[in-house]
mmCIF file of the N, C-alpha and C atoms, coordinates in Angstrom:
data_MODEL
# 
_entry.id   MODEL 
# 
loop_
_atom_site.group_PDB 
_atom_site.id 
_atom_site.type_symbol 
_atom_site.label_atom_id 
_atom_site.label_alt_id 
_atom_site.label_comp_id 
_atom_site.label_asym_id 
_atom_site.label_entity_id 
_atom_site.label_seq_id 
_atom_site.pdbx_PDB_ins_code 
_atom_site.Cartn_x 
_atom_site.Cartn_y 
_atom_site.Cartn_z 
_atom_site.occupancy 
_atom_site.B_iso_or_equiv 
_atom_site.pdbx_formal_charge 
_atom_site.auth_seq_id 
_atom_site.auth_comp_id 
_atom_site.auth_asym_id 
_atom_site.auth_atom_id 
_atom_site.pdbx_PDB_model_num 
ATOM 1   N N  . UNK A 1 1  ? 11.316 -38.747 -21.665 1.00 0.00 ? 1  UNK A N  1 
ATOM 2   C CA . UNK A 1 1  ? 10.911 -40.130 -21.553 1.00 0.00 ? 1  UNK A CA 1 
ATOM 3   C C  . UNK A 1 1  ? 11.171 -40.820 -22.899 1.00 0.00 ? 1  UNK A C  1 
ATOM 4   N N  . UNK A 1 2  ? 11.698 -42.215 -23.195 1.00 0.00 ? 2  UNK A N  1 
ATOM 5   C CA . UNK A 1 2  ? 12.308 -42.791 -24.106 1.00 0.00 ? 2  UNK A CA 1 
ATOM 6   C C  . UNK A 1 2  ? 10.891 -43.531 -24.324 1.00 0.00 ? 2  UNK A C  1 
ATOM 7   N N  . UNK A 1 3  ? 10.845 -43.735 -25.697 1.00 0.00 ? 3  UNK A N  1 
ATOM 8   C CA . UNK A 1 3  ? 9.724  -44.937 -26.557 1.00 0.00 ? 3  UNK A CA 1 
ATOM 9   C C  . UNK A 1 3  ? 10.582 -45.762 -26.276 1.00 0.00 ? 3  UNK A C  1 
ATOM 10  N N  . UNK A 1 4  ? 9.747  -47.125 -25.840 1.00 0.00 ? 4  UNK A N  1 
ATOM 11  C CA . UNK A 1 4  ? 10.140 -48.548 -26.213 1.00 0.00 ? 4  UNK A CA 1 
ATOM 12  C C  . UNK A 1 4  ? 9.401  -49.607 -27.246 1.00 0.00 ? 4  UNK A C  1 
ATOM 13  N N  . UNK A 1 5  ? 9.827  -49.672 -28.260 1.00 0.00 ? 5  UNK A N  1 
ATOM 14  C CA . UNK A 1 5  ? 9.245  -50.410 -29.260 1.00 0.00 ? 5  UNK A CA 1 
ATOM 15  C C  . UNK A 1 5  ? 9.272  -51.623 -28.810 1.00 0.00 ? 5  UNK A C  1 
ATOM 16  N N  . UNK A 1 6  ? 8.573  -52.276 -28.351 1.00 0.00 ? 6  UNK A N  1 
ATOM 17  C CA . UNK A 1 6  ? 8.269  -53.636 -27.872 1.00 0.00 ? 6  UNK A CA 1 
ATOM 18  C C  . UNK A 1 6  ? 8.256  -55.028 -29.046 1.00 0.00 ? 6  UNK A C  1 
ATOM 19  N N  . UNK A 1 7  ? 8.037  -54.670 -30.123 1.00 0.00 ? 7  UNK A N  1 
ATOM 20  C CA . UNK A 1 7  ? 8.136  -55.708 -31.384 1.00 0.00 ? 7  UNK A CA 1 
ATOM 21  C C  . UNK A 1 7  ? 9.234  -55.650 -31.804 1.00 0.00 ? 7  UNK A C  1 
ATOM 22  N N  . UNK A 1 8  ? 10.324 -54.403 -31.560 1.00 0.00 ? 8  UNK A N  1 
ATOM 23  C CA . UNK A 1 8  ? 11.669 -54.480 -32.001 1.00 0.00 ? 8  UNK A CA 1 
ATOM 24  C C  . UNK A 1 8  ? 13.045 -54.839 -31.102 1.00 0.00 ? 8  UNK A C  1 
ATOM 25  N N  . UNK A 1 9  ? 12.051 -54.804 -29.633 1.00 0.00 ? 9  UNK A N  1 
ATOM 26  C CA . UNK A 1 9  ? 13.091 -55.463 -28.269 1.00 0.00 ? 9  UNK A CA 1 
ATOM 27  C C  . UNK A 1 9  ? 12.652 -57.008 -29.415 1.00 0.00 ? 9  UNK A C  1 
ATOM 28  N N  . UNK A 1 10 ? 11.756 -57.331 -29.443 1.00 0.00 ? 10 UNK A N  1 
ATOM 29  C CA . UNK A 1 10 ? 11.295 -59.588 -29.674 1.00 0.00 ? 10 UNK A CA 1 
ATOM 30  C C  . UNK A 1 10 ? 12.121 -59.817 -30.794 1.00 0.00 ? 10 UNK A C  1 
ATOM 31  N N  . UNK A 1 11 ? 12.474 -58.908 -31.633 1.00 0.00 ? 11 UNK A N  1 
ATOM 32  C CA . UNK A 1 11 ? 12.741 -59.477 -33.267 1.00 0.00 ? 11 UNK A CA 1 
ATOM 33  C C  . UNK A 1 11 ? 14.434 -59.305 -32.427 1.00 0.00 ? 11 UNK A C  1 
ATOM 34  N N  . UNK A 1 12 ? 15.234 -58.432 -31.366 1.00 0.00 ? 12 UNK A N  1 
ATOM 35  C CA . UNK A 1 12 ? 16.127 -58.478 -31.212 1.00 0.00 ? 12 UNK A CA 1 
ATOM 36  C C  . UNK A 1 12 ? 16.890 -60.073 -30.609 1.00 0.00 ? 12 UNK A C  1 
ATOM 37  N N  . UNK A 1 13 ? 15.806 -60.629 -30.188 1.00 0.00 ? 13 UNK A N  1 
ATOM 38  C CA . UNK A 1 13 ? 16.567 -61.703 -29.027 1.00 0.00 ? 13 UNK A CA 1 
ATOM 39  C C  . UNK A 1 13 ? 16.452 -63.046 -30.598 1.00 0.00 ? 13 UNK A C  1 
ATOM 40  N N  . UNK A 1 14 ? 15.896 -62.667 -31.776 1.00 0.00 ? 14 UNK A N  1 
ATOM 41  C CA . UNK A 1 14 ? 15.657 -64.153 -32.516 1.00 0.00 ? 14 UNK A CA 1 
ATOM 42  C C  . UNK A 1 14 ? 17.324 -63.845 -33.498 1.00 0.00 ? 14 UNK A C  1 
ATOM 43  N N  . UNK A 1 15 ? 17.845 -64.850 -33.495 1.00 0.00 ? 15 UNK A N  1 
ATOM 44  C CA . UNK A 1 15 ? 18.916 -64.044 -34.458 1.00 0.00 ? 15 UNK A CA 1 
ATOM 45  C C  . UNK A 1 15 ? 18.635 -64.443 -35.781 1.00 0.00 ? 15 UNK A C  1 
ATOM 46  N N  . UNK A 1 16 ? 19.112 -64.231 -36.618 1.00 0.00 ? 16 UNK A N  1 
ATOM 47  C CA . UNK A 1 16 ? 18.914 -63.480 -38.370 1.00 0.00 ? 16 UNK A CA 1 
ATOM 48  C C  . UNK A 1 16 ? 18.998 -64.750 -39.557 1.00 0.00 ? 16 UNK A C  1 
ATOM 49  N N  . UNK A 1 17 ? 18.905 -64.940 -40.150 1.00 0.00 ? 17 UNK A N  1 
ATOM 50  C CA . UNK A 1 17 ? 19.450 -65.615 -41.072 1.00 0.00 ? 17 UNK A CA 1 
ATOM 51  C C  . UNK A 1 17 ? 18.819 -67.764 -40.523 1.00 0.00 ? 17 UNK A C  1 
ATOM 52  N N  . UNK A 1 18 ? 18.908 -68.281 -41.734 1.00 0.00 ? 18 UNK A N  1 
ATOM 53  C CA . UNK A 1 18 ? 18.607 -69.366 -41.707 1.00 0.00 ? 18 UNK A CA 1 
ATOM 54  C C  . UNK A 1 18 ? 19.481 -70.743 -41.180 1.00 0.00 ? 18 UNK A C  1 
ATOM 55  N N  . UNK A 1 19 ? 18.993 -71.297 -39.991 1.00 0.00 ? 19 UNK A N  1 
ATOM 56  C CA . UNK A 1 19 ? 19.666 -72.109 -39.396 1.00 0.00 ? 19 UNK A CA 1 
ATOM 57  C C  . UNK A 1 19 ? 19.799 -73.779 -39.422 1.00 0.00 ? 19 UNK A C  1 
ATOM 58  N N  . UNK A 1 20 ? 20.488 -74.779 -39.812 1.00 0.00 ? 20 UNK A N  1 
ATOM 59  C CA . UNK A 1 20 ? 19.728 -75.717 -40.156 1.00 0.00 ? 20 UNK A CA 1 
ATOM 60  C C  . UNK A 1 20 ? 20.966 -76.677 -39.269 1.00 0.00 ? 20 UNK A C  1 
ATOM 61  N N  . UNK A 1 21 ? 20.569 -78.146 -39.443 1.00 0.00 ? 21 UNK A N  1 
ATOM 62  C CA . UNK A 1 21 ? 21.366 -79.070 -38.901 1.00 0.00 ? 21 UNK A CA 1 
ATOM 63  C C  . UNK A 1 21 ? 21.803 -79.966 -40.150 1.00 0.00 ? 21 UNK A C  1 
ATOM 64  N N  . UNK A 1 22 ? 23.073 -80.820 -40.248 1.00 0.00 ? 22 UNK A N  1 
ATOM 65  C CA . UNK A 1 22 ? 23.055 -81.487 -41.210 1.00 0.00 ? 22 UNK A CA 1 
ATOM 66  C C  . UNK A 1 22 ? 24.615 -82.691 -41.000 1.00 0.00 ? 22 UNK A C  1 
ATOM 67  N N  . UNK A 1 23 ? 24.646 -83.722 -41.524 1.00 0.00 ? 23 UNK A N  1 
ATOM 68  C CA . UNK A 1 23 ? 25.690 -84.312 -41.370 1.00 0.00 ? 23 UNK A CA 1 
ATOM 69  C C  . UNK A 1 23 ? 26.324 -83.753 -42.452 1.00 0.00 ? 23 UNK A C  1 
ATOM 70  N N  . UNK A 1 24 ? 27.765 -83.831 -42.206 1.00 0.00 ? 24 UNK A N  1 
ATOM 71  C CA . UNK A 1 24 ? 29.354 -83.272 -43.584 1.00 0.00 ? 24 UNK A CA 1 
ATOM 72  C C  . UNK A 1 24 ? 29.136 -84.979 -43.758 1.00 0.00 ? 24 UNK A C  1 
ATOM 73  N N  . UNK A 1 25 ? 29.062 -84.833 -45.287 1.00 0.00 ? 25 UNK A N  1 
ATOM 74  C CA . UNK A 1 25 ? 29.548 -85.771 -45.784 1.00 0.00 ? 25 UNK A CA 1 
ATOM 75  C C  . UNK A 1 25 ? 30.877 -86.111 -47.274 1.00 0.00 ? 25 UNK A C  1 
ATOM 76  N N  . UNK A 1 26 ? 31.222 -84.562 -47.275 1.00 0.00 ? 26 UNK A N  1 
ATOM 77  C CA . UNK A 1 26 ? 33.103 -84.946 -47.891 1.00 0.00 ? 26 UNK A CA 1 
ATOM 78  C C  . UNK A 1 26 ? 32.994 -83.384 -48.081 1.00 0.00 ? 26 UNK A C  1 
ATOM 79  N N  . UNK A 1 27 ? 34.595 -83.232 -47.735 1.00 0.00 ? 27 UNK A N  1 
ATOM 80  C CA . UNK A 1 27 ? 35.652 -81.712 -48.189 1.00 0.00 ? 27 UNK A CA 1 
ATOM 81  C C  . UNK A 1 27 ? 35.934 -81.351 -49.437 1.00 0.00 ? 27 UNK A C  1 
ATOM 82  N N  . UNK A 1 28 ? 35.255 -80.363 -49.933 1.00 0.00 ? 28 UNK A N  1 
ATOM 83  C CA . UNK A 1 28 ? 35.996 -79.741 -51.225 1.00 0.00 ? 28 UNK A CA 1 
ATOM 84  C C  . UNK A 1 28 ? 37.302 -79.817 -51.178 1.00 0.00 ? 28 UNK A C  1 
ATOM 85  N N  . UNK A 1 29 ? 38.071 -79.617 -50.200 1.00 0.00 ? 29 UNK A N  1 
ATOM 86  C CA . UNK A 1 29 ? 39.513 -78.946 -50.513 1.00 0.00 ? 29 UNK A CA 1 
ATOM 87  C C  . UNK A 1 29 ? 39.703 -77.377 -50.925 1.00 0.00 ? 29 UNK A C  1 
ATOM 88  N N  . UNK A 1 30 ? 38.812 -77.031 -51.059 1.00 0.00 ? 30 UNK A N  1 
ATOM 89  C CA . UNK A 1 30 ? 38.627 -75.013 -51.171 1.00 0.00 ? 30 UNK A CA 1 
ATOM 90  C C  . UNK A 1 30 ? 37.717 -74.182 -50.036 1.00 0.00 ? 30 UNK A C  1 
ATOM 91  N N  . UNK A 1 31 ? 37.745 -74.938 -48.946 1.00 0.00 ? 31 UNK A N  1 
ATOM 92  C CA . UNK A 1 31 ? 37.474 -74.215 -48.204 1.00 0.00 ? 31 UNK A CA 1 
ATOM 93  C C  . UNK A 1 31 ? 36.039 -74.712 -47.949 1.00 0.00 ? 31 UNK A C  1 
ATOM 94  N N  . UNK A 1 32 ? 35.521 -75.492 -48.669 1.00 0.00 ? 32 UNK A N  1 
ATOM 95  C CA . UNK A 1 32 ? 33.591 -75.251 -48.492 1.00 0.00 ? 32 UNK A CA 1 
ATOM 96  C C  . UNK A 1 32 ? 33.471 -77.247 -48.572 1.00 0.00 ? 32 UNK A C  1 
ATOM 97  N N  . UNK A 1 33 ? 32.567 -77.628 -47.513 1.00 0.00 ? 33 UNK A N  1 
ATOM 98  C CA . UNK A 1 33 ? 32.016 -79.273 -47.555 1.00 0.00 ? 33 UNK A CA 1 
ATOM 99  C C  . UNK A 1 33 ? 30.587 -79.409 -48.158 1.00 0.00 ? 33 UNK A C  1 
ATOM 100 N N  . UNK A 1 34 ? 29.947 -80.393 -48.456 1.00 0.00 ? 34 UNK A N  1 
ATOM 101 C CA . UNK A 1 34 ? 29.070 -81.032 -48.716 1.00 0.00 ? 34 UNK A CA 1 
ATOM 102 C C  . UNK A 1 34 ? 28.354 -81.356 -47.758 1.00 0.00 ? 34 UNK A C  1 
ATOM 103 N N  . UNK A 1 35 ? 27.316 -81.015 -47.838 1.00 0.00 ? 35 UNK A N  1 
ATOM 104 C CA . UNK A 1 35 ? 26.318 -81.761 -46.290 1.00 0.00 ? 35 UNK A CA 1 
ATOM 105 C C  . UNK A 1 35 ? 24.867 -82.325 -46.550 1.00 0.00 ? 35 UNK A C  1 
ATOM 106 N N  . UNK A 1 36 ? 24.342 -83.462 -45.996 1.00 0.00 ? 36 UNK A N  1 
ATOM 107 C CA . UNK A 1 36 ? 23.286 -83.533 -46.750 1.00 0.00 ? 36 UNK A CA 1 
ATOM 108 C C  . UNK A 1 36 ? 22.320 -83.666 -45.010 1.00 0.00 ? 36 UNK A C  1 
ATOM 109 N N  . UNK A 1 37 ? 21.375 -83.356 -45.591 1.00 0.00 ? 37 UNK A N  1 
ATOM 110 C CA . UNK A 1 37 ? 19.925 -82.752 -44.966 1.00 0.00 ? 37 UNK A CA 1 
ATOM 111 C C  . UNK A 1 37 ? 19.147 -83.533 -44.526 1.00 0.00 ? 37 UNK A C  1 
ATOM 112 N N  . UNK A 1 38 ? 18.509 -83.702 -43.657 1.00 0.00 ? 38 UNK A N  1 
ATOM 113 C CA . UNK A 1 38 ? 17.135 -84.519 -43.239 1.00 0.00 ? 38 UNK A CA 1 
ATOM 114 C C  . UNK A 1 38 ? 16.688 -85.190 -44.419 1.00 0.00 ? 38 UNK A C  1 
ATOM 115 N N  . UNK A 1 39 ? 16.038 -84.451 -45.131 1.00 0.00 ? 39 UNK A N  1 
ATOM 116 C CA . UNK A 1 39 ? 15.149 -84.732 -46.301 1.00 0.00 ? 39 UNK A CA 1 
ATOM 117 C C  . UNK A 1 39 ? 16.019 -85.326 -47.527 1.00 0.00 ? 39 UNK A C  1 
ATOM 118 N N  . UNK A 1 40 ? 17.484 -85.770 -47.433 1.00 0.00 ? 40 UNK A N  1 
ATOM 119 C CA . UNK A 1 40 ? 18.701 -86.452 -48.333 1.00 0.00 ? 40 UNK A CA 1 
ATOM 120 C C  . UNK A 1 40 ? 19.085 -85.241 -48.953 1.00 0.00 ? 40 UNK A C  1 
ATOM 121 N N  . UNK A 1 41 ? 18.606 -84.001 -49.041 1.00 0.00 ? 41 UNK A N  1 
ATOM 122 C CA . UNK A 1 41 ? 19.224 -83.025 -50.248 1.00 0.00 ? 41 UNK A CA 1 
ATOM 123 C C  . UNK A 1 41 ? 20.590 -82.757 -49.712 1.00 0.00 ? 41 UNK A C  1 
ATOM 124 N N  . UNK A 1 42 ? 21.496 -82.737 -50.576 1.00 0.00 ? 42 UNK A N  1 
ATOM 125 C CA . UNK A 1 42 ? 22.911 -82.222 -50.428 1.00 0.00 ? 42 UNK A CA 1 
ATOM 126 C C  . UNK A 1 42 ? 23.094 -80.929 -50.908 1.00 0.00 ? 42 UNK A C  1 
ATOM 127 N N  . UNK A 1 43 ? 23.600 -79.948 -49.566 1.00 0.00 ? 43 UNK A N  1 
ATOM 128 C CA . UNK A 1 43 ? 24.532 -79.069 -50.057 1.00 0.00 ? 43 UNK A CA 1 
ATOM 129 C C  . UNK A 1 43 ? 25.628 -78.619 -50.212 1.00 0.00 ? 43 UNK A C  1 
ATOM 130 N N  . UNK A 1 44 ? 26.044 -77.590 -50.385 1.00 0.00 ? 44 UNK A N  1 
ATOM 131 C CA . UNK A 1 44 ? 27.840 -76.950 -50.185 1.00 0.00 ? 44 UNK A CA 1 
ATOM 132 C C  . UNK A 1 44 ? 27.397 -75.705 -49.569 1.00 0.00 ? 44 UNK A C  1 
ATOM 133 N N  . UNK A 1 45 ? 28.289 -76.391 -48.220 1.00 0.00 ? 45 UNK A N  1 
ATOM 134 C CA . UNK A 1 45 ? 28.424 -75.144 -47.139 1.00 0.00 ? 45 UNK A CA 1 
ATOM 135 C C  . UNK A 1 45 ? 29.955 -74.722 -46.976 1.00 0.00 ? 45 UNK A C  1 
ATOM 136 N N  . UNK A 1 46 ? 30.219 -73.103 -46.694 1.00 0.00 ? 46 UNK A N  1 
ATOM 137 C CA . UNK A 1 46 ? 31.838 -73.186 -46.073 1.00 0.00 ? 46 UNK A CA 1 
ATOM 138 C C  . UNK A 1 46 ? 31.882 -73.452 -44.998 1.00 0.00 ? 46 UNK A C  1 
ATOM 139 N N  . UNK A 1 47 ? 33.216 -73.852 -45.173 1.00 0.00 ? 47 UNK A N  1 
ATOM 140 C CA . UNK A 1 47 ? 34.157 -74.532 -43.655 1.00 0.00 ? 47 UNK A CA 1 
ATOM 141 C C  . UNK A 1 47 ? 34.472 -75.795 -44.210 1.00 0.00 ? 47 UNK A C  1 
ATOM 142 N N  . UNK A 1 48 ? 35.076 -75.933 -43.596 1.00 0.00 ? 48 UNK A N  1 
ATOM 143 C CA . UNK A 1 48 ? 35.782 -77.364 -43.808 1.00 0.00 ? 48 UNK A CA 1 
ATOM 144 C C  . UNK A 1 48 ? 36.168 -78.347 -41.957 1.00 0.00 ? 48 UNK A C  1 
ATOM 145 N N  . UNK A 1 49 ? 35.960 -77.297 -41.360 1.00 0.00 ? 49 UNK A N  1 
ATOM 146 C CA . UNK A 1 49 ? 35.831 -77.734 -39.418 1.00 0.00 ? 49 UNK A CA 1 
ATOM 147 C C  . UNK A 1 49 ? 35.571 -79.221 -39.064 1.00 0.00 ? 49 UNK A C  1 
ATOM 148 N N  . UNK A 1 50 ? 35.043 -79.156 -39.572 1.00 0.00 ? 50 UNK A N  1 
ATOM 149 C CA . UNK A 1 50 ? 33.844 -80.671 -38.926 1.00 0.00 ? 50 UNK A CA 1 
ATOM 150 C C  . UNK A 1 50 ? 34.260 -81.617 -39.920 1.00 0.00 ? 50 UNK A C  1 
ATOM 151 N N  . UNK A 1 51 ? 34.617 -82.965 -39.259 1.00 0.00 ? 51 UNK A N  1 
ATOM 152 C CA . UNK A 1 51 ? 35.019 -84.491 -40.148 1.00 0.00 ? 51 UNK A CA 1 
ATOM 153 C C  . UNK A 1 51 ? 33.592 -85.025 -40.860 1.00 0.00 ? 51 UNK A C  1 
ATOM 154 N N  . UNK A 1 52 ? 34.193 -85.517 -41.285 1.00 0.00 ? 52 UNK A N  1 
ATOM 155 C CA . UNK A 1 52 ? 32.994 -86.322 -42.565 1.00 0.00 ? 52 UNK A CA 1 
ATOM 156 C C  . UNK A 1 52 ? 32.231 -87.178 -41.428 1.00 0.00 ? 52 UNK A C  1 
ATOM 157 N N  . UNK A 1 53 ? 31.135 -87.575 -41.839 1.00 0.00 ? 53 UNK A N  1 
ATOM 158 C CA . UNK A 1 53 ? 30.626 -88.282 -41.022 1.00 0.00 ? 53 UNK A CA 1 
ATOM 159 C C  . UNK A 1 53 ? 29.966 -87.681 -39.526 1.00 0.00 ? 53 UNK A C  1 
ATOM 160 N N  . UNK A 1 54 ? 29.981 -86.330 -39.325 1.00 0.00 ? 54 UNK A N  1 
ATOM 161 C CA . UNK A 1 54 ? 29.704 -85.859 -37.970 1.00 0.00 ? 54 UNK A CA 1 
ATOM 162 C C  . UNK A 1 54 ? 28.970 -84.622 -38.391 1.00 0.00 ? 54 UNK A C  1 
ATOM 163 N N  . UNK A 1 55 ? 27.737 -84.085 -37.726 1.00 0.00 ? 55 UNK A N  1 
ATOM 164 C CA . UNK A 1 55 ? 26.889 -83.269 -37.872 1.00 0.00 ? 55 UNK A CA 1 
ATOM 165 C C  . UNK A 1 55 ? 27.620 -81.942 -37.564 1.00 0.00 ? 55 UNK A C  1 
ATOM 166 N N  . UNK A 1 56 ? 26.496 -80.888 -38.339 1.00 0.00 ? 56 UNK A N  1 
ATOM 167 C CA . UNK A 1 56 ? 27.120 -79.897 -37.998 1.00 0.00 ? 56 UNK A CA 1 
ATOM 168 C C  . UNK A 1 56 ? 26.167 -78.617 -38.119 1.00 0.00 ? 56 UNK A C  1 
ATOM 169 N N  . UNK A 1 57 ? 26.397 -77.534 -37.170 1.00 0.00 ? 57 UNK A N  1 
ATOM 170 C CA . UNK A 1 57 ? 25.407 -76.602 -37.156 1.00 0.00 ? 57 UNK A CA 1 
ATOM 171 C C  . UNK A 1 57 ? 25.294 -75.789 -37.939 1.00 0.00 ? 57 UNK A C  1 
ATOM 172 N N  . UNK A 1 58 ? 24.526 -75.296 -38.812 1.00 0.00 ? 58 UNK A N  1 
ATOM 173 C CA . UNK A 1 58 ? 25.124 -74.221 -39.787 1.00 0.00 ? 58 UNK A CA 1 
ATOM 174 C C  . UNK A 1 58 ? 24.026 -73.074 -40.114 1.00 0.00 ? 58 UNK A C  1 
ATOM 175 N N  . UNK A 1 59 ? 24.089 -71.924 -40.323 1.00 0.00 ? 59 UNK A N  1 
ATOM 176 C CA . UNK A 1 59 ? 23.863 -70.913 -40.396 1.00 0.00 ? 59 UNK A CA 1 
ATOM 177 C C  . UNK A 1 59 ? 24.572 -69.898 -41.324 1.00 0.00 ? 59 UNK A C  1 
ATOM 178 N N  . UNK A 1 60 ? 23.463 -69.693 -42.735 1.00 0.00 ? 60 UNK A N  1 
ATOM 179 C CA . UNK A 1 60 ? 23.761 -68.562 -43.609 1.00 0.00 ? 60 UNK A CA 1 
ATOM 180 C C  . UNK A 1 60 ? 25.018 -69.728 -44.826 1.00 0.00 ? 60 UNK A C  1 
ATOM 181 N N  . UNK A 1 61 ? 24.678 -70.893 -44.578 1.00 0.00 ? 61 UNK A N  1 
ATOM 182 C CA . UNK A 1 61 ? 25.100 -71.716 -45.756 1.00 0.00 ? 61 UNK A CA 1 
ATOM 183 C C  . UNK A 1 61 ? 26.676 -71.467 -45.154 1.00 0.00 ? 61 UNK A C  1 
ATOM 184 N N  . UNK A 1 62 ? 27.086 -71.426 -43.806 1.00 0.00 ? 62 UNK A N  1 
ATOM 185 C CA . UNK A 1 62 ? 28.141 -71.797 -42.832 1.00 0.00 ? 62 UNK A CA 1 
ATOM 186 C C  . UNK A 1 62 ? 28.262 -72.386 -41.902 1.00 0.00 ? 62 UNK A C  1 
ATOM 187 N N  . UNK A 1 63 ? 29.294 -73.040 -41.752 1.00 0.00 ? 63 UNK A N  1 
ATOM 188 C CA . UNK A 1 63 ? 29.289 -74.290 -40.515 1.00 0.00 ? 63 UNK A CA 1 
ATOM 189 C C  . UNK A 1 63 ? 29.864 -73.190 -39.621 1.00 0.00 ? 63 UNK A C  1 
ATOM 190 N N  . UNK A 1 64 ? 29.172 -73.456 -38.385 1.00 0.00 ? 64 UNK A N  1 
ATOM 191 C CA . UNK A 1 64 ? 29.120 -72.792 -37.229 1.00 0.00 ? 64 UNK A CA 1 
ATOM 192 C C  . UNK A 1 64 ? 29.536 -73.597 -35.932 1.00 0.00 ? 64 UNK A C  1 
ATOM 193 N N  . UNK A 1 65 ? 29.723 -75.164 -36.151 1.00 0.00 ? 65 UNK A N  1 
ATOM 194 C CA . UNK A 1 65 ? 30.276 -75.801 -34.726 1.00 0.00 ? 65 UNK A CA 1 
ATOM 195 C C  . UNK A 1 65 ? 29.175 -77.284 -35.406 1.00 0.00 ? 65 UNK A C  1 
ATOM 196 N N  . UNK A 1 66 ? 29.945 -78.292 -34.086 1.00 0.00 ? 66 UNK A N  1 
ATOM 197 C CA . UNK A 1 66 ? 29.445 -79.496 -33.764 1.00 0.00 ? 66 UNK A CA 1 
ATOM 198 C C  . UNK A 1 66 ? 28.255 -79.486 -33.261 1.00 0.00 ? 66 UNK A C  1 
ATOM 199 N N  . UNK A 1 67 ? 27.509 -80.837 -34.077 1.00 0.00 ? 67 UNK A N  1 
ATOM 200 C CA . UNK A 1 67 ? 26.265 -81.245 -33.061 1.00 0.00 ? 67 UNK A CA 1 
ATOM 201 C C  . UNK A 1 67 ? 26.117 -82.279 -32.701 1.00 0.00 ? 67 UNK A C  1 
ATOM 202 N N  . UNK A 1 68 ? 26.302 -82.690 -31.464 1.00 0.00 ? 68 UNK A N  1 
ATOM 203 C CA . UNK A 1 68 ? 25.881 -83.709 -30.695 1.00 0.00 ? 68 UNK A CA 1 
ATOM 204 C C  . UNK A 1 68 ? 25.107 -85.195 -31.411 1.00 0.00 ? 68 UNK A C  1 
ATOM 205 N N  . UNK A 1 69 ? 25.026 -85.985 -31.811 1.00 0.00 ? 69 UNK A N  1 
ATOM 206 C CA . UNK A 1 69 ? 24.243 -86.895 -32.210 1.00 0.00 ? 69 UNK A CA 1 
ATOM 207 C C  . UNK A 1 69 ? 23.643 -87.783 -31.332 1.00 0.00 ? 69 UNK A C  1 
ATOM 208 N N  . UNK A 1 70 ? 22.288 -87.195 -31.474 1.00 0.00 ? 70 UNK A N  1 
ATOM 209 C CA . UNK A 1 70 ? 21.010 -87.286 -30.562 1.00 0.00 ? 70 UNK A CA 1 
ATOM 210 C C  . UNK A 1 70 ? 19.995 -88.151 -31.226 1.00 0.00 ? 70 UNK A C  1 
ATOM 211 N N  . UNK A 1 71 ? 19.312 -88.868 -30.539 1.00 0.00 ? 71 UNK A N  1 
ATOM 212 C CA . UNK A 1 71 ? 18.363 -89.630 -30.990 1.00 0.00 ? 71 UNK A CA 1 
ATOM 213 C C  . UNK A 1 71 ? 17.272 -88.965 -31.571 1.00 0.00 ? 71 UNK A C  1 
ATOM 214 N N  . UNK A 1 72 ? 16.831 -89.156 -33.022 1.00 0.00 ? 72 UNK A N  1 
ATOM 215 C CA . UNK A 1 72 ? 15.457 -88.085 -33.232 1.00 0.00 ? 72 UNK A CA 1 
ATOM 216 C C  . UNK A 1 72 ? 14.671 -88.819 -33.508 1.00 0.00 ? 72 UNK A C  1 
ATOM 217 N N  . UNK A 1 73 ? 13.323 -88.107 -33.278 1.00 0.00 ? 73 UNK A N  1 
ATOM 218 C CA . UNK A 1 73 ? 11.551 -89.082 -33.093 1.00 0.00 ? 73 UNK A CA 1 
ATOM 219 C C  . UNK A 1 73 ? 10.822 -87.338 -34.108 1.00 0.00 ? 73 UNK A C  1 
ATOM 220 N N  . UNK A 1 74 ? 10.209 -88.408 -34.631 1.00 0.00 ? 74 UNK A N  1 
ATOM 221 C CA . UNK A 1 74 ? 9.067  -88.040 -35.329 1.00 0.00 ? 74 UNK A CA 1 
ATOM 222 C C  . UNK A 1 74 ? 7.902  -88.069 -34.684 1.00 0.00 ? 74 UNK A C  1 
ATOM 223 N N  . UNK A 1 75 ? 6.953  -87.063 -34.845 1.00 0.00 ? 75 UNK A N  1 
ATOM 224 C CA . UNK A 1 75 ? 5.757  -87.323 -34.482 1.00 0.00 ? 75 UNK A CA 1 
ATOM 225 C C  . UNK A 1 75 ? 4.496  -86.617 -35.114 1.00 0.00 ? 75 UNK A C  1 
ATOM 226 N N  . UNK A 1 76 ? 3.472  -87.371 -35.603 1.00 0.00 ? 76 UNK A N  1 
ATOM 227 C CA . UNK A 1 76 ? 2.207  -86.605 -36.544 1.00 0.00 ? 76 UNK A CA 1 
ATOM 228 C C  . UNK A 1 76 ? 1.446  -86.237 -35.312 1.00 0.00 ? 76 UNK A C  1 
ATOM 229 N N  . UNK A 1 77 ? 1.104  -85.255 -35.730 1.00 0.00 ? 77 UNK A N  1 
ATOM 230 C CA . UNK A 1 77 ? -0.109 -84.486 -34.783 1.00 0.00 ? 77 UNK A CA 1 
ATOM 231 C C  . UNK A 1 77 ? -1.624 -83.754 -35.687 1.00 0.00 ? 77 UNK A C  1 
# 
């Protein structure tokens, strides 16, 4: 009869590493863009994929694909 670790099936389905959203706002030219953040902070992510001006998904300080530009709401609770 096989153990099933039940806390290590849950940690399997979350995937790894830090995920964030952000608009590109200009190309290095070496491979890596500029993106700045909810909160205005700018970073340098690689890829160069995604046009200036258009959001982008990124994960592990990499652009990973397009995001949709969606209406966002705040709300205090």
């Amino acid at each position: 009869m096989s153990t099933t670790n039940i806390w290590q099936r849950f940690k399997a389905l979350i995937p790894e590493g830090v995920r964030i959203v952000a608009t590109i706002t200009g190309h290095n030219g070496n491979g890596t863009s500029q993106a700045e953040l909810r909160d205005g902070s700018v970073i340098t992510v690689k890829g160069e994929s995604i046009s200036v001006g258009q959001k982008a998904f990124i994960q592990d300080s990499e652009i990973k694909g397009t995001v949709p530009s969606l209406a966002e709401y705040e709300a205090e609770v």
